[in-house]
C-alpha positions in Angstrom: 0.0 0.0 0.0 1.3 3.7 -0.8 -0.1 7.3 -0.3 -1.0 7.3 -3.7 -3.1 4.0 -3.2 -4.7 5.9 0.0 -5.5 8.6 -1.5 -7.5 7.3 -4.8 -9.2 4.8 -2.6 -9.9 8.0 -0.4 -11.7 9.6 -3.8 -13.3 6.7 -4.6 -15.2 6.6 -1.3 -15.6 10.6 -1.0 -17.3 10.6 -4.5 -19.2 7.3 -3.6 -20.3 8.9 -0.2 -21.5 12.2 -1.9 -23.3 10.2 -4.7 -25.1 8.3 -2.1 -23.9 4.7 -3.6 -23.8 2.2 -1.5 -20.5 -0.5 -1.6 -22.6 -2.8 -3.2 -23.9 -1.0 -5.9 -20.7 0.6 -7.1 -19.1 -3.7 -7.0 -22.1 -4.3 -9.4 -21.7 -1.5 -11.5 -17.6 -2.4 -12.3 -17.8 -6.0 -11.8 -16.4 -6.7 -8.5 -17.6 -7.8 -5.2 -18.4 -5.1 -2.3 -15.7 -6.5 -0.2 -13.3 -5.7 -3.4 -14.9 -1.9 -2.8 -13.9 -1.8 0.2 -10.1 -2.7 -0.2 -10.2 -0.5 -2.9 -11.4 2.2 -0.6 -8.6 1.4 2.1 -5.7 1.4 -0.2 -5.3 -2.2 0.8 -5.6 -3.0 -2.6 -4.4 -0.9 -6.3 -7.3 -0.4 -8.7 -6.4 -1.1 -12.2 -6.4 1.1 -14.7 -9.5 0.0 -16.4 -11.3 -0.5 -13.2 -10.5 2.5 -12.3 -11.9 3.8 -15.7 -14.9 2.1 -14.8 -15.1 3.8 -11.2 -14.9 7.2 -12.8 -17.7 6.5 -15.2 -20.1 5.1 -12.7 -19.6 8.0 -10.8 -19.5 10.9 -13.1 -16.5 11.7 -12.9 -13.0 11.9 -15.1 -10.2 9.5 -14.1 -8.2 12.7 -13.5 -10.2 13.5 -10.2 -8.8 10.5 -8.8 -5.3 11.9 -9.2 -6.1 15.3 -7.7 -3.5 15.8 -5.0 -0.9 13.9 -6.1 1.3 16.6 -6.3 1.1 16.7 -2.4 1.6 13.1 -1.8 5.0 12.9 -4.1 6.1 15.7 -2.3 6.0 14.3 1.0 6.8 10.8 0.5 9.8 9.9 2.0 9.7 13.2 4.2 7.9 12.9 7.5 9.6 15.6 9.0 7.4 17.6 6.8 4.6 17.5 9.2 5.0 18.0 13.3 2.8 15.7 15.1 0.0 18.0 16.0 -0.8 19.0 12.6 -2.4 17.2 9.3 -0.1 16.9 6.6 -1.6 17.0 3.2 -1.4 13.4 2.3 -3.7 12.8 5.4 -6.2 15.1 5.2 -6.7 14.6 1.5 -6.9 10.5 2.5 -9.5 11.3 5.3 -12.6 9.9 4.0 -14.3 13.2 5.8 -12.3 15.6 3.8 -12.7 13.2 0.7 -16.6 13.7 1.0 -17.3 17.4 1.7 -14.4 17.5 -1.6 -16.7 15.3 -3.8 -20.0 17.6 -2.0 -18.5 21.1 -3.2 -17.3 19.6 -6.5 -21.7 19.4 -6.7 -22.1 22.9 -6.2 -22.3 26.1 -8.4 -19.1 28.2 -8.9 -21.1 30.7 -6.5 -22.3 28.2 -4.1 -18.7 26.7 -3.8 -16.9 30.4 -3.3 -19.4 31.4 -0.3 -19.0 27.5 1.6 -14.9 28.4 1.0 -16.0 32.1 2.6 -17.7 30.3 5.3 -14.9 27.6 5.9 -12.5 30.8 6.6 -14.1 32.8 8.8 -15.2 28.9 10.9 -11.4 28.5 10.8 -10.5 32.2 11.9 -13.1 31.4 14.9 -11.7 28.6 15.9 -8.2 29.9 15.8 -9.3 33.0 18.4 -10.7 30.3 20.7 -8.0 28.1 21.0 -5.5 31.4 21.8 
């Protein structure tokens, strides 16, 4: 398993999540059994190519989104010292199924819809900054 097997699995299940599909349904739709899904979904497990192709068509989606982010994950692998052990690093909050979902939710919205939840998620992170002080 690498970072770059986390995080597709982690866009898989974002997108899956946001699309309301369950496990099962996405096996059917590309041939493969839930449980397959799910390893997918861990990273225990590389998706193929043409699965993957597959994925990305039964969820609306172009087999580039899967590789969105990569650009952090190659640049921290091999480097832990990157991160200090309070804080996310990149890699991990793009693999966080959490982050991967409200991604896949905003990717839904209008261009205004998506530039006022981005206002909102500022000023919720400027609050929470002054708290913790």
């Amino acid at each position: 398993m690498t970072n770059i097997d986390v995080l597709i699995g982690a866009r898989v299940k974002g997108r899956r999540i946001a699309l309301k599909i369950s496990q099962t349904k996405l096996a059917e739709a590309v041939g493969v059994r839930f449980q397959q899904v799910q390893k997918y979904e861990s990273g225990a497990n590389r998706v193929s190519a043409s699965r993957l192709l597959m994925i990305a068509e039964t969820l609306g989606v172009s087999i580039s989104y899967f590789f969105q982010g990569l650009d952090s994950v190659n640049a921290l692998d091999g480097d832990a010292s990157t991160a200090s052990a309070g804080t996310k690093s990149p890699i991990n909050a793009l693999s966080d199924a959490r982050v991967s979902e409200i991604l896949a939710l905003v990717e839904t919205l209008p261009t205004e819809q998506q530039m006022a939840v981005l206002a909102f998620l500022r000023t919720l992170s400027k609050t929470a900054d002054t708290e913790t002080a």
